[in-house]
C-alpha positions as CSV (number, residue, x, y, z in Angstrom):
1,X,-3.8,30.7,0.8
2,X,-3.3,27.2,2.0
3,X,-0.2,25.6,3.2
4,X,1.5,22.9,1.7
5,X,0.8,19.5,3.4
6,X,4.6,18.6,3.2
7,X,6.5,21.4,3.2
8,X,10.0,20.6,4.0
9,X,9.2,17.2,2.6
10,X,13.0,14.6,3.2
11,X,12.7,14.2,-0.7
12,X,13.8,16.7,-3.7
13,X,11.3,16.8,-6.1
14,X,12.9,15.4,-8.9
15,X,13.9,12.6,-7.0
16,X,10.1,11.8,-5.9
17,X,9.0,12.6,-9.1
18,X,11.6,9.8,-10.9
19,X,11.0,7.2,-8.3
20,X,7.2,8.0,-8.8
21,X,7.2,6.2,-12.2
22,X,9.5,3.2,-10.5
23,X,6.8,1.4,-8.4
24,X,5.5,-0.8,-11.2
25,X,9.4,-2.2,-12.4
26,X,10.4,-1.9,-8.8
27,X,7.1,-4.3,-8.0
28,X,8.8,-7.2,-10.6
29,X,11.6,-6.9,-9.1
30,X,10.8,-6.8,-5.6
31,X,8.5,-10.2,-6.9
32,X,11.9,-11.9,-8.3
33,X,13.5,-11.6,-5.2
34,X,10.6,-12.7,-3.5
35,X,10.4,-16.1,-5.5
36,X,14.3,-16.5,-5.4
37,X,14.6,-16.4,-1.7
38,X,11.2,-17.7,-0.2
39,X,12.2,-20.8,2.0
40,X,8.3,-20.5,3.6
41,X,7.6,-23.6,5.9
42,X,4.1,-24.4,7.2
43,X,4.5,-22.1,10.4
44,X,5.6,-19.0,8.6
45,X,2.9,-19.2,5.8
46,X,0.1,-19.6,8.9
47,X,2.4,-16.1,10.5
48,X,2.4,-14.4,7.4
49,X,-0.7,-14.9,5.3
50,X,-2.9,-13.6,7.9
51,X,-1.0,-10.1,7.9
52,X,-0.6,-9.8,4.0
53,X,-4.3,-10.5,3.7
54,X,-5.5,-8.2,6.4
55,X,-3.1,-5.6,3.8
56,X,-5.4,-7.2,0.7
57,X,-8.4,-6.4,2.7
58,X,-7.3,-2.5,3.4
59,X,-6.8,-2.3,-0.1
60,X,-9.7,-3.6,-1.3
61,X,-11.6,-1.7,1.0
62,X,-10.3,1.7,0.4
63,X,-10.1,1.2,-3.6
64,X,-13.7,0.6,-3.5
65,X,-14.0,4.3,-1.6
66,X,-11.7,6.3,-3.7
67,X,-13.1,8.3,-6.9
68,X,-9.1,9.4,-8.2
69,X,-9.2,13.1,-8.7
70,X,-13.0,13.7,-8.5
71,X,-13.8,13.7,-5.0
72,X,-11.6,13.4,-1.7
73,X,-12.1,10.2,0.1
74,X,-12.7,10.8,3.7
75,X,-15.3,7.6,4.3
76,X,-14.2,3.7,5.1
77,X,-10.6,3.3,5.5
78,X,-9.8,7.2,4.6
79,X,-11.9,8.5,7.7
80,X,-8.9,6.5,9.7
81,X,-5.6,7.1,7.3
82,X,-5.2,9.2,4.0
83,X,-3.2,6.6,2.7
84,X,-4.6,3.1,3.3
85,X,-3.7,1.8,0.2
86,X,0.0,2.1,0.7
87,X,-0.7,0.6,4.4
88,X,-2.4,-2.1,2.8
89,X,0.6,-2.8,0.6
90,X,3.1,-2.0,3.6
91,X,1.1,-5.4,5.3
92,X,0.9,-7.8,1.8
93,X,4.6,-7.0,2.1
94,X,5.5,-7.8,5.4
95,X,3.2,-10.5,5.4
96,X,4.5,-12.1,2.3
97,X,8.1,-11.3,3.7
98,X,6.9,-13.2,7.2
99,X,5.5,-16.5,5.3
100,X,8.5,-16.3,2.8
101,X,10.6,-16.2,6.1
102,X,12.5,-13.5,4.0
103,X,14.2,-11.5,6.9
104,X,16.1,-9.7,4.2
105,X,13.0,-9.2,1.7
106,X,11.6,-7.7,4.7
107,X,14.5,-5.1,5.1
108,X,14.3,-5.1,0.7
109,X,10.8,-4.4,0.9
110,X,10.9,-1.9,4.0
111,X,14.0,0.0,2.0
112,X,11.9,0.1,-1.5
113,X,8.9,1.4,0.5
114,X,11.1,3.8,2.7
115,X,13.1,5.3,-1.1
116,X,10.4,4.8,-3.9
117,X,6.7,4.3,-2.3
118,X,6.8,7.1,0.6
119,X,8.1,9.8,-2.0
120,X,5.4,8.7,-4.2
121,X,3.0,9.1,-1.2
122,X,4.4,12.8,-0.6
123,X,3.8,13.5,-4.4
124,X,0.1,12.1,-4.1
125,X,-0.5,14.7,-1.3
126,X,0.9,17.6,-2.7
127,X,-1.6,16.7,-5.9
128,X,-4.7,16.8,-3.7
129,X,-3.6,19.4,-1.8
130,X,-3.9,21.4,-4.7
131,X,-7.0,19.3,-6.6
132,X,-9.3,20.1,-3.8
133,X,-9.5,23.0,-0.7
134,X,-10.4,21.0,1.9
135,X,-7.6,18.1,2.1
136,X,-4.9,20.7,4.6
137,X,-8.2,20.1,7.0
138,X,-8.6,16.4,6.4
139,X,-4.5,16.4,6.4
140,X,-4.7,17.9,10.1
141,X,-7.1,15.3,11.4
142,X,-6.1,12.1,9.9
143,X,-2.8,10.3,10.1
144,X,-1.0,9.6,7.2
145,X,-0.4,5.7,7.3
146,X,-0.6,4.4,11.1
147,X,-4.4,5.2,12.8
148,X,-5.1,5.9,16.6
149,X,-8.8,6.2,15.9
150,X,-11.7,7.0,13.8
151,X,-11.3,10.9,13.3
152,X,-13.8,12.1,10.6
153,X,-17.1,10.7,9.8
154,X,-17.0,10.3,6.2
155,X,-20.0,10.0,4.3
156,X,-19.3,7.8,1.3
157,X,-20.5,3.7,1.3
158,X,-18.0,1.3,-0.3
159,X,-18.7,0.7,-3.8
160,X,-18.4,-2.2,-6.2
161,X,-18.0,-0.5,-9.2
162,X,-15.3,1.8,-8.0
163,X,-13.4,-1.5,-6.8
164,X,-13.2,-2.8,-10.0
165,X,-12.6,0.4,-11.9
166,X,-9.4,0.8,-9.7
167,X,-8.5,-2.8,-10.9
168,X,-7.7,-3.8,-7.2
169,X,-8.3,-7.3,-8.7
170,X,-4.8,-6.9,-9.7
171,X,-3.7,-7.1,-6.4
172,X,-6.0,-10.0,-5.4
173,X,-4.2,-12.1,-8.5
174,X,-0.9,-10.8,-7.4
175,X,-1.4,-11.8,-3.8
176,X,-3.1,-15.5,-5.1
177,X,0.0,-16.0,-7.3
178,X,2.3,-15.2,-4.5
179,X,0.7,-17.2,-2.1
180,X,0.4,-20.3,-4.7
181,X,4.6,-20.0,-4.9
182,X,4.6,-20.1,-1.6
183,X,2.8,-23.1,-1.2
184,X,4.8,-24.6,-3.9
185,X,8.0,-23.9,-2.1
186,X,6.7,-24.9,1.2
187,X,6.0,-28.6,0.1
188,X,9.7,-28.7,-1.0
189,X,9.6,-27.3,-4.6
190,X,13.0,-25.4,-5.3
191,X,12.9,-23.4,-8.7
């Protein structure tokens, strides 16, 4: 029989389970605030944009390793973290928080990751923890969001098609409009 990969998890189930199905509202809203309060300046945007896009980049990179429900990921960003998409949106976050010079989006967007994404995350694990045998011994080996090194060779080549079957694209337009407000608001602009 194999254990449960978070057993004792901080979060009830039926809270993790209605917070689940609040990431996409709680994504507009988190973007309202973002627009309200964003007072970026030249500096923060070149502090900031690096990070979120080095988060953009994770993303991109792991969606284009990850077959949902058909086949663990374990190669690219998975070999380093099981959840590098949720990294990668941790970083577009605080790196849109940085160039925004939002020090209170930063503590929003910390507290909305902390409540609604990490409970989603424990969810996610408990799923394939169940959906396939072998992910308590990938859970053992890899960290779940912060790496310290490679840990598992994984076998799988980043793919395209899988990229644009995740629709990470989304993010990429998400990020582009984001970064286009900010530039708008840097040259003065106030809504």
């Amino acid at each position: 029989m194999r254990r449960a990969v978070r057993a004792g998890s901080p979060f009830p189930k039926p809270y993790a389970d209605f917070v689940a199905r609040l990431r996409v509202p709680m994504g507009f809203l988190l973007a309202a605030a973002f627009a309200w309060f964003a007072r970026p300046t030249a500096r923060s945007l070149a502090c900031g944009i690096p990070v979120a896009l080095a988060g953009l980049a994770l993303r991109a990179w792991a969606a284009g390793h990850i077959a949902k429900d058909r086949r663990l990921a374990t190669g690219g960003p998975y070999a380093y973290i099981r959840n590098p998409l949720y990294a990668g949106t941790l970083l577009v976050a605080l790196g849109l928080a940085a160039a925004a010079r939002g020090v209170w989006l930063a503590a929003l967007f910390a507290a909305v990751f902390l409540l609604v994404y990490w409970p989603a995350v424990m969810l996610e694990e408990q799923h394939l923890n169940r959906l396939f045998p072998d992910y308590a011994s990938y859970a053992a080996e890899v960290p779940s969001l912060f790496p310290r090194r490679r840990l598992r060779a994984g076998s799988s080549r980043f793919s395209p098609a899988l990229y644009w079957k995740n629709r990470e694209y989304q993010a990429l337009l998400g990020f582009a409009a984001g970064l286009a407000w900010l530039i708008y608001r840097a040259r003065g602009f106030t809504p």
